[in-house]
VORO-153201 format. One record per residue (C-alpha): x, y, z. Coordinates in steps of 0.001 Angstrom, whole numbers, padded with zeros to 6 digits, always signed. Layout:
XYZ/...
***
This chain:
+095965-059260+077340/+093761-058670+080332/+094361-062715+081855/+097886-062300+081331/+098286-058697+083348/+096046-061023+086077/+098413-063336+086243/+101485-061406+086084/+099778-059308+088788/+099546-062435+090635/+103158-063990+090396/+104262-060567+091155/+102535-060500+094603/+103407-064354+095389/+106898-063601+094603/+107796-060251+096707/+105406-061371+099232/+108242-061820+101656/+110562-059502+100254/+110524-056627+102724/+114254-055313+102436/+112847-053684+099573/+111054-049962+100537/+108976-048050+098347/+108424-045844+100722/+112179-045203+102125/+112259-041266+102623/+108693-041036+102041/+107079-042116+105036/+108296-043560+108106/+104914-045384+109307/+105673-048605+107582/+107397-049930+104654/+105920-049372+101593/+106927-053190+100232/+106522-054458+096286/+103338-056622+098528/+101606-053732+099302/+103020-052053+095679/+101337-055051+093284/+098366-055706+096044/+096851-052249+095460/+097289-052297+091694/+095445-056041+091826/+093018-054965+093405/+092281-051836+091375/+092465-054273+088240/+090288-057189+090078/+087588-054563+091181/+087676-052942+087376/+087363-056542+084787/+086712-059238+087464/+085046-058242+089834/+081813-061004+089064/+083781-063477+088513/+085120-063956+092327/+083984-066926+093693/+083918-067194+097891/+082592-070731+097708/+085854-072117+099314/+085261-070249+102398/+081463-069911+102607/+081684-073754+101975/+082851-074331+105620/+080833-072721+107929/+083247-073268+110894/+086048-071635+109001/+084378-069012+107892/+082726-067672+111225/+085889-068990+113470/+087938-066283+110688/+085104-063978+110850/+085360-063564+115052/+088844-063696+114656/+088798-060931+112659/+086034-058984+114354/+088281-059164+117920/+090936-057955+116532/+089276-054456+115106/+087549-054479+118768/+091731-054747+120332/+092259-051838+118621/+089415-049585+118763/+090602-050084+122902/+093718-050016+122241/+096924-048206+124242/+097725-047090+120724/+095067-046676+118749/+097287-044934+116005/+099590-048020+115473/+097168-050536+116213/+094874-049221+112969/+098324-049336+111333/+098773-053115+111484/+095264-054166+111135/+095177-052431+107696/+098053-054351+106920/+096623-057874+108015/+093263-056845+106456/+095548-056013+103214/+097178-058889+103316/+094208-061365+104041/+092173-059706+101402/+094947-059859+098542/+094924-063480+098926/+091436-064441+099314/+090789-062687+096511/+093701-064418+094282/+092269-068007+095382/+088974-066618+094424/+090042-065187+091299/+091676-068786+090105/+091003-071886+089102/+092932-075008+090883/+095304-075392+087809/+096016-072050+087049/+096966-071684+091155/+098911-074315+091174/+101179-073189+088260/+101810-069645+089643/+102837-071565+093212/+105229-073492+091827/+106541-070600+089131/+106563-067945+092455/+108385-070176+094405/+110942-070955+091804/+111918-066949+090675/+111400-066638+094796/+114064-068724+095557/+116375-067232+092127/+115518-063730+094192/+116608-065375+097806/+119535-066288+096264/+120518-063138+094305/+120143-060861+098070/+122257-063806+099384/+124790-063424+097261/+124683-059127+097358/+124142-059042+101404/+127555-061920+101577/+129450-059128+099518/+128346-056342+101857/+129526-057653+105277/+133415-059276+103271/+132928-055107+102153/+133693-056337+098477/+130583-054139+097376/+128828-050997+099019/+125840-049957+097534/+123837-046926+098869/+120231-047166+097343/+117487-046219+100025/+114749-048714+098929/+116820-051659+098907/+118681-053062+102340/+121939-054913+101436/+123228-054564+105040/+123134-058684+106531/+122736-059459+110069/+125492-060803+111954/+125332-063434+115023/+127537-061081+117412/+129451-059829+114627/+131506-063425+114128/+129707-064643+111360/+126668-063052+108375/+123559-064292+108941/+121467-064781+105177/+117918-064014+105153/+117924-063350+101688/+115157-060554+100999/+113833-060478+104374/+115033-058112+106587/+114069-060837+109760/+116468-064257+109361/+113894-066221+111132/+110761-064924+108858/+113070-065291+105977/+113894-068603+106574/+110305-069030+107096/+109693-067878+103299/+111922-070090+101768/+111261-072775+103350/+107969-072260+101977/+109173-072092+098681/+111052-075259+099357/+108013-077589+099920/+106127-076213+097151/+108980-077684+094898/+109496-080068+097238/+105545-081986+096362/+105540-080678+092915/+108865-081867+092195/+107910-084343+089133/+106706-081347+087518/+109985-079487+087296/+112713-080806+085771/+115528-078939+087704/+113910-079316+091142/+117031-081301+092507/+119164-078534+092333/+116720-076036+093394/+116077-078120+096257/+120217-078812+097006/+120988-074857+097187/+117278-074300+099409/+118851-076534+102239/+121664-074763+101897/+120536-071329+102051/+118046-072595+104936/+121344-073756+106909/+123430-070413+106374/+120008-068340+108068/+121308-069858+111280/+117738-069753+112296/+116875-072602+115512/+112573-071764+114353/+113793-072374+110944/+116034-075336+111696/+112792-076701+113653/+110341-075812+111543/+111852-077460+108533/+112492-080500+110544/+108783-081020+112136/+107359-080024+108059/+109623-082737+106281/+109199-085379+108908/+105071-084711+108908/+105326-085077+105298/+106922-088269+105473/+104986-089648+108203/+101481-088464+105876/+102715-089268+102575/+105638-092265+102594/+105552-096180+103884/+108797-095280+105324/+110177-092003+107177/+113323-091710+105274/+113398-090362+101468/+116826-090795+099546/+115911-087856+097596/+115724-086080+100613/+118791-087402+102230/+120894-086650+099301/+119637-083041+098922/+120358-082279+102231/+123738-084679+102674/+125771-082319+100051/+124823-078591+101341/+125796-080257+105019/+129155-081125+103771/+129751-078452+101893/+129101-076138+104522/+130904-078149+107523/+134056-078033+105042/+133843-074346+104149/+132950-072507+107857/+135937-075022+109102/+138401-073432+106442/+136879-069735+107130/+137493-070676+111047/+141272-071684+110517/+141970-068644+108483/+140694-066882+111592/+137666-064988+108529/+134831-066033+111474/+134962-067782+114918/+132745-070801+114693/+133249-071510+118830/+131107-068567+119498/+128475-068944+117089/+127953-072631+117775/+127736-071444+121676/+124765-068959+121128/+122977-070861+118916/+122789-074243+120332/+122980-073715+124170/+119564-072819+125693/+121672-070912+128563/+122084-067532+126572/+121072-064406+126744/+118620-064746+123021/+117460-067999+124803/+116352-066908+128420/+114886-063592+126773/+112581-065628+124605/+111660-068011+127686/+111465-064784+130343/+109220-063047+127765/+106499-065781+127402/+106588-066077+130987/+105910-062474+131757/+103479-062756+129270/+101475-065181+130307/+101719-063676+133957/+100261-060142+132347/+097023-062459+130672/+095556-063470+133584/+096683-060245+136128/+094576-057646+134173/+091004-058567+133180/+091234-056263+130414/+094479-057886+128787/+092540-061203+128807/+089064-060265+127254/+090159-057712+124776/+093968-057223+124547/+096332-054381+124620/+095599-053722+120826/+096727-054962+118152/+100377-054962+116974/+101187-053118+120231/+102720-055634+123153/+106146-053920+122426/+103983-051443+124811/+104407-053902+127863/+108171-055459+127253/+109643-053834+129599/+113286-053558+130321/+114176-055891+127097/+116295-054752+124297/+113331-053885+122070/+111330-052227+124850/+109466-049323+123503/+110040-050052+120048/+107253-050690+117332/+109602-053914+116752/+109150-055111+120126/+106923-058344+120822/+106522-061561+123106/+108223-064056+120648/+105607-066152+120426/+102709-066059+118588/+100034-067825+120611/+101176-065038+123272/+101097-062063+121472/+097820-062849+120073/+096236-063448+123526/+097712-060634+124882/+097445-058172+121892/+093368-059193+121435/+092611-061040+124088/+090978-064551+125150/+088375-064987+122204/+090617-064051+119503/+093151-066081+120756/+090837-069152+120821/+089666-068432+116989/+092988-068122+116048/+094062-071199+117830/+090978-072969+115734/+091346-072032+112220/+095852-072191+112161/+095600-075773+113821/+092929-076818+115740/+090563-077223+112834/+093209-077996+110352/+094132-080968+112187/+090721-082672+112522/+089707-082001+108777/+092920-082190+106873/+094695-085849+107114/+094990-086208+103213/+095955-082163+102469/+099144-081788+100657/+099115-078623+102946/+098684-079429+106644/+102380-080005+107305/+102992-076401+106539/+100204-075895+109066/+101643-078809+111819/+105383-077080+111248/+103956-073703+111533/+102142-074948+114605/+105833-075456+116165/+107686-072315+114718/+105304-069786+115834/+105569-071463+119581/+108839-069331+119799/+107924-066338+116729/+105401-064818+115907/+104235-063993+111732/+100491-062517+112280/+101859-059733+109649/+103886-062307+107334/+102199-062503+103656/+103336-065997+103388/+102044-067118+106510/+098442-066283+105863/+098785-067871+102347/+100006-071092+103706/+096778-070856+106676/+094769-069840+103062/+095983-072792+100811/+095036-075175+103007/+091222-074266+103178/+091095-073378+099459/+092707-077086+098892/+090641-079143+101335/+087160-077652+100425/+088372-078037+096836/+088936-081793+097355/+085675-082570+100206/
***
């Protein structure tokens, strides 16, 4: 009874892990969404402290003693950025989060043995992508207005591109970080796809819900993590398998949006216009941001050694749509870290998400999650994102399993 509430406990949190359009905590508190993460991570570790507590094993991490202190002064920076932080208040907010999040998982890779893990990955990521699909489906019928459904904890409202056309991010309230989770799920199925038998057509509608996010990071990202993988794993750079999964949601999709455009349902001229010219107004506010950015790094000595806080440059985006607002950030990772925590967090980041990863990890089934992450986080930024730290976490658990 007790191993099975573990590792029910377990799929629970690998499943929801991206799904933040679902709030606890709507009416209750306004500091930060109370998500089915934070729900099942509490109750794990409440359970893992009360029948398993001795049997957590930290060898995986103590094993590498470059990981382990480069994640340590990572860590230890970023509690310094917001002890001296602008906002002391919301910096504490978000490092309880990442400290929440980082903990859940280390303790879940602690908790497991190698087979055991890699069932619940590939079992997560299949009922993830079932649960992608199902908010797909209720978020298309919200914005045709087919449905309307008023429930406080759950956010069925889609985001548009400029009101022409819905933008799916399944259960992810952010397009780009929910592309970003599915993807995920799709190269977990994607290297374990002798093991399950329907992975071709969980793999068909993946590419096509990835394509309908009409996310450019996502668009990259999936591109640099498939092409890695080939260039790692294959003699040659092109898979059939792949090909053909991809081939049918492109033509599907090309056929459909062209019937929706001459029925005059969405206006494709637009949409193709803001998301593939690097002249718009999404495009130079991502390019002026990282520039202003990098200008504030090295202008104010404090900036550069210990940050603004953490979870706080909203605080210096000024005069850009999300100026002032707890959402507000430098749409980039690399620069928000540098300029949230300053110089030597920045560096220990840099170390342990690719730095490291690429010297040590040439034969890990991981690192072109890591190399494709590398590339999406260049223009996004997913320090709070569940699934990112699991993907920087697989990859040590897997390579210190296999040195």
């Amino acid at each position: 009874m007790i191993p099975r509430l573990k590792n029910s406990l377990i799929l629970l949190i690998l499943i929801f892990a991206g799904a933040d359009r679902i709030n606890l905590g709507a009416n209750i508190i306004d500091s930060f969404n109370i998500t089915l993460f934070i729900f099942f991570s509490i109750i794990f570790f409440v359970f893992i402290f009360t029948f398993y507590l001795k049997k957590i094993n930290l060898y995986w991490i103590l094993k590498d003693p470059w990981f382990f202190i480069a994640f340590s002064t990572f860590l230890l920076f970023v509690l310094l950025s917001c002890i001296f932080s602008s906002d002391v208040i919301m910096s504490s907010k978000r490092f309880v989060l990442l400290i929440l999040i980082i903990i859940t998982f280390v303790i879940i890779l602690s908790s497991i043995d190698s087979i055991n893990l890699e069932s619940n990955i590939i079992f997560s990521s299949i009922i993830g992508t079932i649960l992608y699909l199902i908010f797909n489906i209720f978020l298309l019928m919200t914005w045709i207005r087919f449905i309307e459904i008023d429930i406080p904890q759950i956010n069925f409202e889609p985001n548009t591109l400029s009101f022409y056309i819905p933008r799916l991010g399944g259960f992810s309230s952010d397009v780009n970080r929910g592309g970003f989770v599915l993807s995920f799920f799709t190269y977990i199925i994607w290297i374990y796809r002798k093991k399950i038998s329907f992975s071709g057509l969980i793999l068909t509608t993946n590419f096509f819900m990835i394509l309908i996010t009409l996310s450019r990071s996502t668009y990259l990202f999936i591109f640099i993590l498939f092409l890695t993988y080939s260039i790692l794993n294959q003699k040659h750079i092109l898979n059939t398998a792949l090909i053909k999964y991809l081939s049918i949601p492109i033509i599907s999709i090309i056929i459909v949006l062209m019937h929706l455009n001459s029925m005059g349902v969405i206006h494709l001229e637009p949409v193709i216009e803001e998301r593939f010219s690097t002249n718009t107004a999404s495009s130079s506010i991502h390019f002026d941001l990282i520039k202003k950015g990098i200008n504030l790094i090295f202008g104010k000595i404090k900036l550069f050694f210990l940050g603004v806080g953490h979870g706080v440059s909203y605080l210096l985006t000024d005069g850009y749509y999300w100026s002032g607002s707890k959402y507000g950030n430098f749409h980039s990772q690399y620069i928000s870290i540098f300029i949230e925590n300053g110089a030597f967090a920045f560096l220990c980041f840099t170390f342990i998400s690719f730095v490291y990863p690429l010297l040590i990890g040439i034969r890990n089934k991981f690192l072109p999650l890591i190399i494709a992450l590398l590339f999406f986080n260049i223009f996004y930024q997913l320090t709070n994102e569940p699934t990112y730290w699991l993907s920087i976490l697989l990859f040590y658990k897997h390579q210190n399993s296999i040195s």
